[in-house]
C-alpha positions in Angstrom: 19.5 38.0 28.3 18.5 35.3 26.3 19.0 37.3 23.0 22.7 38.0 24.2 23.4 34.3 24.8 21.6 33.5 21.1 24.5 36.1 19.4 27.6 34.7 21.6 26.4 31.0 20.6 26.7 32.2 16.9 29.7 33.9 17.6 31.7 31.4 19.1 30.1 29.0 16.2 31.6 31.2 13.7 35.0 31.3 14.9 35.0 27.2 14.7 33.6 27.4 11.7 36.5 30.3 10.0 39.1 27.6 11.3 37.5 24.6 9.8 40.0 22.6 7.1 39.4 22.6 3.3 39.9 19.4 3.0 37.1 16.1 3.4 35.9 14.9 6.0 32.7 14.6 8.8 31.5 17.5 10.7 29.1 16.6 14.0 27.1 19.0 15.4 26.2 18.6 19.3 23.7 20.2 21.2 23.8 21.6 25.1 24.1 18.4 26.3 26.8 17.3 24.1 24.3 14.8 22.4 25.4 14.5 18.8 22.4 15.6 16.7 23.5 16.1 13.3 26.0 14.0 11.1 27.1 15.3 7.7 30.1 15.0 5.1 31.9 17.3 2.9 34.3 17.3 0.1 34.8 21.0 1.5 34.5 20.8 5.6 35.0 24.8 5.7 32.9 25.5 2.8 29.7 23.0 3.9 29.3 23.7 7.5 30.0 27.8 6.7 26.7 27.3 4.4 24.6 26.4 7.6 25.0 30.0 8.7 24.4 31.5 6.0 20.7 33.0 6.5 20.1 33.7 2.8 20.3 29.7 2.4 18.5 28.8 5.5 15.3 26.9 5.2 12.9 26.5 8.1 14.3 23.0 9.4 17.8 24.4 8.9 17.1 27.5 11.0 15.7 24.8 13.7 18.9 22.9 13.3 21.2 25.8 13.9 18.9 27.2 16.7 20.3 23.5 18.6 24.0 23.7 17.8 26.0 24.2 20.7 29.3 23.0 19.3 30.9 21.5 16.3 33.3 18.9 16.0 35.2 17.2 12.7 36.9 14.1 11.4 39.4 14.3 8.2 39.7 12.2 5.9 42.0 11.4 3.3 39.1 10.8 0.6 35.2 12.0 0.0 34.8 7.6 -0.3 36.3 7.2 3.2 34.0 11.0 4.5 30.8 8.8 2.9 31.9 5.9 4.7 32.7 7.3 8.0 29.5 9.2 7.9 27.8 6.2 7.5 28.9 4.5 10.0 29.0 7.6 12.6 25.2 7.8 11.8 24.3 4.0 12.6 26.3 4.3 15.9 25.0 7.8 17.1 21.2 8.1 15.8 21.6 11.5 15.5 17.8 13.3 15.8 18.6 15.0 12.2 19.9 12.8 10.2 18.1 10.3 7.6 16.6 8.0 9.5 16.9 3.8 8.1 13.5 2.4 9.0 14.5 -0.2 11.9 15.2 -3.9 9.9 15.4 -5.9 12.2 12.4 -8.0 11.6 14.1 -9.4 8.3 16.4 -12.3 9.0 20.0 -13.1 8.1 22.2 -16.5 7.6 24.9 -16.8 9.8 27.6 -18.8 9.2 30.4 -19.8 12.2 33.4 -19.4 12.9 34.3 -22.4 14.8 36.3 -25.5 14.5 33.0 -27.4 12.7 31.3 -24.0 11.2 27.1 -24.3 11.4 24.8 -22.4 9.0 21.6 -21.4 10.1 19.2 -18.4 10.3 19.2 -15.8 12.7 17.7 -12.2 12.9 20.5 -11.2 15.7 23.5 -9.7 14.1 25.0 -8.6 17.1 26.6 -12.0 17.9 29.9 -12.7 17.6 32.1 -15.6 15.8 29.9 -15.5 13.0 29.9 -13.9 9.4 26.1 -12.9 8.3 24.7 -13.3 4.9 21.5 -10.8 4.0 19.1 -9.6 5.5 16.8 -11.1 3.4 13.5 -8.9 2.9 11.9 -12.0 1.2 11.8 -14.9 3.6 10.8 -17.9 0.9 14.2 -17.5 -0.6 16.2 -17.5 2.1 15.0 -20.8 3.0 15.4 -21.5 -0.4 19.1 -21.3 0.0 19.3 -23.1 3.3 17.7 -25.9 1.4 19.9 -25.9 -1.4 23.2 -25.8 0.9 21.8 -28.6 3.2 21.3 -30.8 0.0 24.3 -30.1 -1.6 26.8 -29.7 1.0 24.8 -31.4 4.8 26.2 -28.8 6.8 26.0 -30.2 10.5 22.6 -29.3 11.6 22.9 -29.5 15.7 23.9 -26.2 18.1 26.7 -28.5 20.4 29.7 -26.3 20.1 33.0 -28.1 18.5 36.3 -28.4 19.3 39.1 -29.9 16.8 40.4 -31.2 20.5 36.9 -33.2 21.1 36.7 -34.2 17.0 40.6 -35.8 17.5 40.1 -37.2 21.1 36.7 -39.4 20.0 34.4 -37.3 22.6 31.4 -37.5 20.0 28.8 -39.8 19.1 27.2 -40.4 15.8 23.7 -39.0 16.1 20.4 -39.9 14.2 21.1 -36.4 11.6 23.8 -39.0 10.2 21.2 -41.9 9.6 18.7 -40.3 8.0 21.3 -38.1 6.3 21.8 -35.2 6.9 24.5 -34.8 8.1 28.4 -36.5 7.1 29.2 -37.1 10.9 32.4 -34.8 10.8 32.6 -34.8 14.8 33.8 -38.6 14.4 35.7 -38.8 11.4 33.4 -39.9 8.9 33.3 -37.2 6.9 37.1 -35.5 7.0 37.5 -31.9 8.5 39.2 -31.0 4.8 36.1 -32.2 3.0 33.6 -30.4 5.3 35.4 -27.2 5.0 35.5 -27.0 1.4 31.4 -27.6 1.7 31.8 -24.8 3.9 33.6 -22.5 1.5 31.4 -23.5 -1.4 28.4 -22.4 0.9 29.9 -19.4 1.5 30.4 -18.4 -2.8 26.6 -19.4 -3.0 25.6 -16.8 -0.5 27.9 -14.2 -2.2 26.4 -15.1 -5.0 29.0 -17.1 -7.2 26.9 -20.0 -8.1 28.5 -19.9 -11.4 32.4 -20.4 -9.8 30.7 -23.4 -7.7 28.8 -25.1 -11.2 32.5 -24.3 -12.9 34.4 -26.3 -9.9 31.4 -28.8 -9.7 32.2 -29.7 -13.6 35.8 -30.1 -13.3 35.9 -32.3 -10.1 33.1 -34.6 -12.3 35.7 -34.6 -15.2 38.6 -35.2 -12.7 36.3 -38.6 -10.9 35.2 -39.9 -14.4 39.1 -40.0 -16.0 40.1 -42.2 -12.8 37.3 -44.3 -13.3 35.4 -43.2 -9.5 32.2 -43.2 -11.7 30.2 -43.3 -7.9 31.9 -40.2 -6.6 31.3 -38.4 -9.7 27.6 -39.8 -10.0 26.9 -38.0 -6.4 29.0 -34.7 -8.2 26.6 -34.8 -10.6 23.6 -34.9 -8.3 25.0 -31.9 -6.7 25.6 -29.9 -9.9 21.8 -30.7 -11.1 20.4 -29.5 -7.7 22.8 -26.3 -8.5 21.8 -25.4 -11.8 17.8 -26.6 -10.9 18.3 -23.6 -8.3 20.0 -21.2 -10.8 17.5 -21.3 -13.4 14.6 -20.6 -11.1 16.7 -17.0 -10.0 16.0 -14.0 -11.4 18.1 -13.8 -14.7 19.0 -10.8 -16.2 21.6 -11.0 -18.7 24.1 -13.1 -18.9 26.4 -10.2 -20.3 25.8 -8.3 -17.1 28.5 -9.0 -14.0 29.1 -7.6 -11.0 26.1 -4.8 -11.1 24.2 -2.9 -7.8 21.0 -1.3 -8.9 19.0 1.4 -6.7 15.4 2.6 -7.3 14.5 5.8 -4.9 11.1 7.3 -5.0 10.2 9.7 -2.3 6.7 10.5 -0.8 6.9 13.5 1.4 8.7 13.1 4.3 9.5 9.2 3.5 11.8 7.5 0.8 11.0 3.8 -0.7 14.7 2.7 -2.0 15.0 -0.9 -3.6 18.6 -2.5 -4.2 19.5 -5.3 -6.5 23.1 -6.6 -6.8 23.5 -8.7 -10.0 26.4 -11.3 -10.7 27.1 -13.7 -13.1 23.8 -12.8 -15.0 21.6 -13.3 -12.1 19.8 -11.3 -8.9 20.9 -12.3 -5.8 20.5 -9.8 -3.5 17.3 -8.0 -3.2 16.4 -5.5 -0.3 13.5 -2.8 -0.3 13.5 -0.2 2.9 12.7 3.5 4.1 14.5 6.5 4.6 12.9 8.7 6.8 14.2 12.9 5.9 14.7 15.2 8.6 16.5 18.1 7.0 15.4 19.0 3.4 18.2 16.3 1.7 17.6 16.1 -2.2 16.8 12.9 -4.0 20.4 12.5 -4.7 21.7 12.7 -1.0 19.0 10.5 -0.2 20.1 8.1 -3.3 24.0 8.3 -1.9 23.0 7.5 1.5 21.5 4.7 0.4 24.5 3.3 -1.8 26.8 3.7 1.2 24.3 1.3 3.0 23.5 -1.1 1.2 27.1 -1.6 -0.6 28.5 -2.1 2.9 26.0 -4.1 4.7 26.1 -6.6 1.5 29.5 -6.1 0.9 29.3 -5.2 -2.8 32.3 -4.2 -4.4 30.9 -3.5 -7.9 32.1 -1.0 -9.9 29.4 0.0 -11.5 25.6 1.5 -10.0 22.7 1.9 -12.2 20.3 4.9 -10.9 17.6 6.7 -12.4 19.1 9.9 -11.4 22.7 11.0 -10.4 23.2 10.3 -6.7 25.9 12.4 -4.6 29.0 9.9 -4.5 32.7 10.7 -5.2 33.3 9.6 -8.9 36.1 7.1 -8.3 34.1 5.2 -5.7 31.6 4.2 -8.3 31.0 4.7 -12.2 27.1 5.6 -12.3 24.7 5.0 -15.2 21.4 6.3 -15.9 19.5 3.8 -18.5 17.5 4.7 -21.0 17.0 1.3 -22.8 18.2 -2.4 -22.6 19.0 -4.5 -20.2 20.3 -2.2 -17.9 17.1 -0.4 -18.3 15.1 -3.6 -17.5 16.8 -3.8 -14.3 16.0 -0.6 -13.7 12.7 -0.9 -14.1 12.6 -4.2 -12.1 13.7 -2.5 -8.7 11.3 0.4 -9.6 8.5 -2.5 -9.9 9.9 -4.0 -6.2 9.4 -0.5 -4.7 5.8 0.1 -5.8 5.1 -3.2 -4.8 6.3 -2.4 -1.2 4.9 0.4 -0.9 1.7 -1.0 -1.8 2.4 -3.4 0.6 3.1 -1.3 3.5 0.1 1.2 2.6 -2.5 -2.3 2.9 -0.5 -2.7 6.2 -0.6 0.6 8.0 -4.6 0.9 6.6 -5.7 -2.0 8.3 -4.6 -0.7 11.5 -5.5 2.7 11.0 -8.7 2.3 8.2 -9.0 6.6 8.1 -6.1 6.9 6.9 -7.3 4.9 3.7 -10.0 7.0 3.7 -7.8 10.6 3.8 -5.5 9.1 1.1 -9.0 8.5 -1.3 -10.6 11.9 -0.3 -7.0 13.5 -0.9 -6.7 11.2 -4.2 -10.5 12.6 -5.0 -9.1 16.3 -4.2 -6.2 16.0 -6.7 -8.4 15.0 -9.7 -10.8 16.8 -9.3 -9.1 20.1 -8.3 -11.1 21.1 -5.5 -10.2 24.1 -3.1 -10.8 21.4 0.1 -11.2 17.6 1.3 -14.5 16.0 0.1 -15.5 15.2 4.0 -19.3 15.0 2.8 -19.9 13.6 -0.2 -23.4 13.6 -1.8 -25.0 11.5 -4.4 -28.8 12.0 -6.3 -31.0 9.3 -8.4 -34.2 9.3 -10.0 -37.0 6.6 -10.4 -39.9 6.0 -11.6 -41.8 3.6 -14.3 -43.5 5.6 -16.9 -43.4 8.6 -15.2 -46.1 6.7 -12.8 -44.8 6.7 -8.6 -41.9 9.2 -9.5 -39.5 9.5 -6.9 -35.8 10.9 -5.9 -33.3 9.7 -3.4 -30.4 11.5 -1.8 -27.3 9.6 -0.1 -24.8 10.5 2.2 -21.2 9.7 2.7 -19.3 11.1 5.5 -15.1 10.6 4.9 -16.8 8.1 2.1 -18.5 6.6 4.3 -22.2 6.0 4.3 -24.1 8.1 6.7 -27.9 6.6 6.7 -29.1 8.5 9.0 -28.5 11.7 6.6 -30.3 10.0 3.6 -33.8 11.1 2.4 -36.3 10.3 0.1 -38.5 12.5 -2.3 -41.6 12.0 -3.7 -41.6 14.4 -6.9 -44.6 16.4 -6.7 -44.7 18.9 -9.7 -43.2 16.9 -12.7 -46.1 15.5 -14.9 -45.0 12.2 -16.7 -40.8 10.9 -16.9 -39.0 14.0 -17.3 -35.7 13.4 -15.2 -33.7 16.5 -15.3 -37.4 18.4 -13.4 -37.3 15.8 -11.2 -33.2 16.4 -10.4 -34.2 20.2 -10.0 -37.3 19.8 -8.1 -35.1 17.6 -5.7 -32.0 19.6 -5.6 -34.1 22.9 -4.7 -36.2 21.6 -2.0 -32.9 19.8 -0.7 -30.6 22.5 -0.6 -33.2 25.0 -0.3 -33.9 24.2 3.3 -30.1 23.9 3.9 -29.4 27.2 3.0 -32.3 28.6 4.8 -31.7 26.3 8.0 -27.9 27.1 7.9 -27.3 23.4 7.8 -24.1 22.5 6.2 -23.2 22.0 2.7 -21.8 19.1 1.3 -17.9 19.9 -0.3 -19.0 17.4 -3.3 -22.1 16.8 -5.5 -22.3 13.4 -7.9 -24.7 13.5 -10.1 -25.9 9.4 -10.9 -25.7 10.3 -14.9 -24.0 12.7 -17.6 -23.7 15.8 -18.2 -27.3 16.9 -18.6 -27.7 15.8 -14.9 -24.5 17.7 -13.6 -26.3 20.7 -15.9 -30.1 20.3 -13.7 -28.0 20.1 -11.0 -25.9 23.3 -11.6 -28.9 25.5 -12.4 -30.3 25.1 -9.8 -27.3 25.6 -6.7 -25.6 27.8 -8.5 -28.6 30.1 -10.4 -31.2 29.9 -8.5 -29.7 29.6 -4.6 -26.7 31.2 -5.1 -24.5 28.9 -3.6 -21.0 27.4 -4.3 -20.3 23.3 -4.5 -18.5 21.1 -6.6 -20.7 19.4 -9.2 -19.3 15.8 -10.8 -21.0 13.3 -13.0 -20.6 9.1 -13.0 -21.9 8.8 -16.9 -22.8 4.7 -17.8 -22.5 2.9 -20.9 -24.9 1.7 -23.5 -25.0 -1.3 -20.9 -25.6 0.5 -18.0 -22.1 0.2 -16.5 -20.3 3.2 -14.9 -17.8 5.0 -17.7 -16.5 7.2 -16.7 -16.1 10.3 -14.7 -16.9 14.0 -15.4 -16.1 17.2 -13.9 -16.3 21.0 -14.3 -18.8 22.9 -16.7 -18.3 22.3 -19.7 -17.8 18.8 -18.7 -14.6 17.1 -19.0 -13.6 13.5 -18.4 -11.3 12.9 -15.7 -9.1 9.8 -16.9 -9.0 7.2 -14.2 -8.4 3.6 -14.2 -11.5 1.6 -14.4 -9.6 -1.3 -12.0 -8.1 1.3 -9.6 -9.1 1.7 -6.1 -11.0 5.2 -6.4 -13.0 4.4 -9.9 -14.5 1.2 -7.6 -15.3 3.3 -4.9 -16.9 5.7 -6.8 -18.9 3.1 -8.9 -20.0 1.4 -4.9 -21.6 5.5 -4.0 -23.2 5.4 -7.4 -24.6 1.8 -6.4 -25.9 2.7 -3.3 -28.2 5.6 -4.6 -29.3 3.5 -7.7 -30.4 1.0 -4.9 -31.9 3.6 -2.2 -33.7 4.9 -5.4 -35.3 2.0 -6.5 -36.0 0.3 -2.8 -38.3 3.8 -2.5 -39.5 3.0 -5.8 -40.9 0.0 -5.2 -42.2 0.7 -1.9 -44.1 3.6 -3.0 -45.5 1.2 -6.0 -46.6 -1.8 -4.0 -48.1 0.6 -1.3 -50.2 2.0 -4.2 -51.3 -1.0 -5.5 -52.2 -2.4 -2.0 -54.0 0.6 -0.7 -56.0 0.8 -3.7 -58.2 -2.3 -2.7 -59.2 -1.5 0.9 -59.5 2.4 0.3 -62.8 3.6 0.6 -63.8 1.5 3.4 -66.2 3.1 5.9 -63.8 3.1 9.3 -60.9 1.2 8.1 -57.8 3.7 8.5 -54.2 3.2 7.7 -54.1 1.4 11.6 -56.2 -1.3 10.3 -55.1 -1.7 7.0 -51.7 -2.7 8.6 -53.7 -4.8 11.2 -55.3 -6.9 8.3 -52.2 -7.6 6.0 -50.1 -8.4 9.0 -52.8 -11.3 10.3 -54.0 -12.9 6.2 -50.6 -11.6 4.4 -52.4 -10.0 1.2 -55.5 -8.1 -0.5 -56.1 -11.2 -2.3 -56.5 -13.5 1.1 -58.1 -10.5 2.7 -60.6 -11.0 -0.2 -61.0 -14.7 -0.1 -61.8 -14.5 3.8 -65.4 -15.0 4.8 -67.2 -12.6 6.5 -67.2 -14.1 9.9 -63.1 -13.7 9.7 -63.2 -10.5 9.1 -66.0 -9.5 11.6 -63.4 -11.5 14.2 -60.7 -9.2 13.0 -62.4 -5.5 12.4 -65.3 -6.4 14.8 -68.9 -6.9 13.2 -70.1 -3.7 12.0 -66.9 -3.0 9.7 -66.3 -6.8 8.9 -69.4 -6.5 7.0 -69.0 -3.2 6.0 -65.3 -4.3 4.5 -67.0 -7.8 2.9 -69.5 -5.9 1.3 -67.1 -3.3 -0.4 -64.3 -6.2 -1.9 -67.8 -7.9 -3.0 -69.4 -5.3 -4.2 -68.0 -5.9 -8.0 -69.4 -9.8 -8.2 -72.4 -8.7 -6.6 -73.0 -6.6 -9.1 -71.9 -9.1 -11.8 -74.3 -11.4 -10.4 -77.6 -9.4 -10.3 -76.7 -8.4 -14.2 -76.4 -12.0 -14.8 -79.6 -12.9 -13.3 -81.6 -10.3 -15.0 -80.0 -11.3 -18.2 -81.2 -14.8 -17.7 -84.4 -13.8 -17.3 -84.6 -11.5 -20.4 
């Protein structure tokens, strides 16, 4: 039953679909519930939505698409602009479940600017009001207050929320308030200022946000030239104030060129699923709109859909009308809506790379963000980052490191470290003391270790670790691979962190013979390698030492009739050392041992100057 309902949807699909126009236009695809779920636009309705059904063309997400489809409806247009437009804004209204998806900006503020009698400027991150025209968003935050700042001290726009009537301004129902004393404000609700002046503050407000701070300077320099011939040397003194403040501003913006005029620039790199797109709209030489955001894929669009999509947004929501869009690659837009250009060099290039520079900086950004609330997934991205360099078949989940140490070849020992999704695991580290190398011979040592390590793994069926780093070159990485792979027959990665003359970490190697895997010695993964290789090197040597000052202690009290490991602890716990444990008298250490082995244990760490002392005396009396 269910089959037979599958093949009449398709059917009745079909037919829509054979009596679909050849012309542009949008096509909407709605499910059982007649909930829009897909958006799209064609220069070719008939021709696009046909391809849908086509199951040589189908991809997975496409099948799941069509599989949802309970009817289709269209919109033509006269144009493919006015189908990339109307998709557009079908999509923002709708939300369809398929579509791109604009990551949600509503966090980043806009300036408003009214529309009433006495127009207000101010910032707002609601858009949805009414009898206002909106400026932005503004991704960075620091500049839009920079241009509030500017505005206020060029142009006082009235800083209070009272709503204004030209009835109330004419009929003397306002006050001069205390923004007017300590100016900020011209007092335009009384008359002070006049509602001509005001407004053409307003309107030169207005060309800064757009942008046209080079139209304002122009105006600012010919109403200066007008003031000075008729001798109003005070009006044009504040003019000039004005135009200083202006062109302080100007310089400190992003200049390009001052050739380049009237310019949007889009930057789109894509990371699975996700899309980083920056814009930049260049007048009059100079950035002044800047906006980075996601796209979020559903259906298996290409980088030039994506790119398109993009264009259509961010043209409209900053109401760019430039004619000409610098891409690194050709986006999917109707040839007389936009002339594209794909930089190879110049300034046009340098712009280029500028909004490419503003995307990896977001998504850096973003990455640190989403890290700190969810730290494994820093860790996946390193073992995945480890993965890729290294070419391994799997994830490094365990991760394990080797040293050596010894002075001489005297207290030789061997440490093993753990890291579990790179992190340290101390409870799975272990040390070795290297019983069948003679003298400092590291690479017996490294097998010695290695075999009695992964020896007992094998034969305990314990589990292996996915990743071996050797703490040295490729003579290590060679001990190492003798041994898992010749003698115990078993299958794991092998790496090497070789140092410099200076003991510092180099570089890394891989594979057999070795080869150096290029990595930057400042990124993120070189550190955290070079942190592992740290904490074996200092595992290593703590043992080391250990082992050493145990030696050298022991050696003083060993031999003592009835004094055990027990009391040798006792007795450097309560005098601190052999040498105040020698310079004790014998009723201290009878109070400590008890009297039979407080004289035994004086008589033993005397037992040298007693000596000295009879030879002494019987040279004397020679």
């Amino acid at each position: 039953m269910a089959e037979t309902e599958k093949e009449e949807r398709l059917t009745r699909l079909k037919g829509i679909v054979l009596n679909l126009p050849e012309g542009p236009g949008c096509y909407q695809y709605l499910d059982a519930d007649r909930n829009i779920i897909y958006v799209g636009k064609a220069k070719n309705l008939k021709r696009r939505v046909s391809s849908y059904f086509n199951k040589d063309q189908q991809s997975r997400k496409t099948r799941l698409l069509v599989s949802k489809i309970h009817d289709i409806q269209y919109i033509v247009v006269r144009t493919e602009e006015d189908a990339l437009l109307l998709e557009n804004n079908l999509i923002k209204r709708h939300q369809p479940r398929y579509n791109v998806l604009l990551k949600d900006d509503k966090t980043y503020p806009s300036i408003a600017v009214t529309n009433e009698y006495l127009p207000r400027i101010f910032p707002t991150r609601d858009r949805r009001r009414g009898g206002a025209t909106f400026y932005g968003p503004y991704s960075h935050v620091g500049a839009m207050h920079g241009l509030l700042d500017l505005m206020r001290a060029l142009y006082r726009p009235r800083p209070c929320r009272q709503p204004m009537t030209r009835e109330g301004v004419e009929g003397g129902r306002y006050e001069v308030c205390l923004n007017y004393h300590i100016k900020k404000c011209g007092a335009p609700c009384t008359g002070l200022q006049s509602h001509a002046d005001y407004m053409a503050g307003i309107e030169a407000c207005r060309e800064i946000l757009r942008g046209n701070t080079a139209e304002v300077a122009r105006l600012m320099r010919e109403e200066m030239s007008r003031l000075s011939s008729e001798l109003r040397f005070e009006e044009a003194g504040e003019i000039k104030r004005r135009y200083d403040l202006l062109q302080h501003f100007r310089t400190r913006s992003e200049v390009v060129s001052q050739t380049l005029h009237h310019i949007d620039v889009l930057y789109l790199e894509t990371e699975g699923e996700t899309a980083f797109v920056n814009y930049l709209h260049v007048k009059e030489g100079c950035i002044n709109q800047a906006f980075t955001f996601e796209l979020r894929r559903r259906m298996d669009e290409t980088e030039g859909e994506l790119l398109a999509l993009a264009a259509v947004e961010m043209r409209e929501r900053f109401g760019s009308r430039a004619r000409e869009l610098v891409v690194p690659l050709r986006a999917d837009l109707p040839e007389e809506m936009v002339q594209q250009t794909i930089p190879q060099k110049g300034d046009k290039r340098k712009l280029l790379d500028l909004s490419r520079l503003n995307v990896k900086q977001y998504r850096f950004d973003r990455l640190k963000q989403a890290e700190k609330l969810n730290p494994e997934q820093k860790a996946t991205r390193l073992m995945k980052e480890i993965q890729t360099e290294l070419g391994l078949e799997r994830l490094p989940m365990r991760v394990e490191l080797f040293d050596n140490s010894n002075l001489s070849g005297e207290d030789a020992v061997a440490a093993c470290v753990v890291f579990e999704r790179l992190r340290p695991a101390k409870k799975e580290y272990r040390k070795y003391e290297i019983r069948t190398v003679d003298g400092p011979d590291d690479y017996a040592s490294m097998r010695e270790v290695v075999r009695r390590r992964y020896g007992r793994l094998r034969d305990e069926g314990a589990p292996l670790p996915d990743l071996v780093i050797a703490d040295g070159g490729a003579g290590q990485m060679e001990a190492i691979r003798s041994v898992v792979e010749d003698e115990l027959g078993l299958e794991i990665a092998i790496a090497g962190l070789a140092k410099d003359d200076r003991h510092r970490t180099r570089e890394l190697l891989f594979g057999f013979p070795p080869r150096h895997v290029g990595m930057k010695a400042s990124g993120e993964l070189f550190r955290l390698l070079t942190q592992m290789q740290d904490e074996v090197h200092r595992f290593a040597i703590a043992y080391h030492r250990q082992k050493r000052s145990r030696r050298q202690t022991a050696s003083a009290l060993d031999g003592v009739p009835g004094v055990g490991e027990r009391l040798k602890t006792l007795l450097l716990n309560r005098f601190g050392s052999v040498k105040r444990i020698r310079e004790a008298s014998v009723e201290a250490l009878c109070e400590a041992l008890g009297p039979t082995r407080g004289r035994n244990l004086w008589t033993h760490l005397h037992s040298d100057e007693a000596a000295a002392d009879k030879a002494r005396e019987t040279a004397e009396k020679s």
